[in-house]
N, C-alpha and C positions, 0 to 999 in steps of 0.2 A: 697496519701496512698501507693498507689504501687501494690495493690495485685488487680490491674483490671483482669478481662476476658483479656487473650490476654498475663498477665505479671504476673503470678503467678508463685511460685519459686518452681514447678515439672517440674522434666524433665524425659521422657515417652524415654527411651535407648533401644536401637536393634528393633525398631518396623518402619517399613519401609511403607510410604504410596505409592499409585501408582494411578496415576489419570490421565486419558484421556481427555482431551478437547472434548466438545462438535461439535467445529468448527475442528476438526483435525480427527472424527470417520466417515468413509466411509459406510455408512450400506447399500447399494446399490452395493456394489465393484464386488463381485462373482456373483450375483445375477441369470444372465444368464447364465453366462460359466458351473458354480458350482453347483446351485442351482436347476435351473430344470432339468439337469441329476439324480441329487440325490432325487428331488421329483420323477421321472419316477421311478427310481429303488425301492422306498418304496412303491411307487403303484403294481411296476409287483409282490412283493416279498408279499404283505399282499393282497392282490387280491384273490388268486387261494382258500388260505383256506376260506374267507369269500363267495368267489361265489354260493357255493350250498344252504347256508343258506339262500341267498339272493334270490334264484329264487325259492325255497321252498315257502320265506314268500310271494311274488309277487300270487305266484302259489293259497296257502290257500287262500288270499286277495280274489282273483276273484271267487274262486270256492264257500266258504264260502256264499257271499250276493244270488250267483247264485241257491245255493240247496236251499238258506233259502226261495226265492221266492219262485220256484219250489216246496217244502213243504205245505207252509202255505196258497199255491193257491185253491181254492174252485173246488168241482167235479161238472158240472154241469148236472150230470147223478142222482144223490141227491135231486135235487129240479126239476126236470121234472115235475112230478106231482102236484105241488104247483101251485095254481094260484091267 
């Protein structure tokens, strides 16, 4: 017949593929030299604004359970008399 997959009569002009082997991509390459410089630097630079928020929520965390006890703790000046 002729008109298999692979041998049909289009032809697809000015459209340019570009493909990289699997066995030829280094994804380890910068890794170190590159890589954890530039992770350090998105740490020191998004750090400073999130800090306060951070030791706010740490801060409510503890204080929070700590009233709650303190609160709903019994007086036992209340029941003296009870026997």
């Amino acid at each position: 017949m002729g008109l298999e997959f692979g041998n049909l009569p289009i032809h697809i002009r000015r459209v340019v593929y570009y493909s990289l082997s699997p066995l030829e991509q280094r994804a380890w390459t910068k890794s170190i030299t590159h890589g954890i410089p530039n992770w350090l630097r998105r740490i020191s630079r998004a750090l400073p604004p999130m800090l306060p928020g951070c030791i706010m929520t740490v801060g409510i965390m503890t204080w929070a359970p700590a009233a709650h006890d303190r609160y709903t703790r019994k007086d036992p000046k209340l029941y003296e008399k009870d026997k």
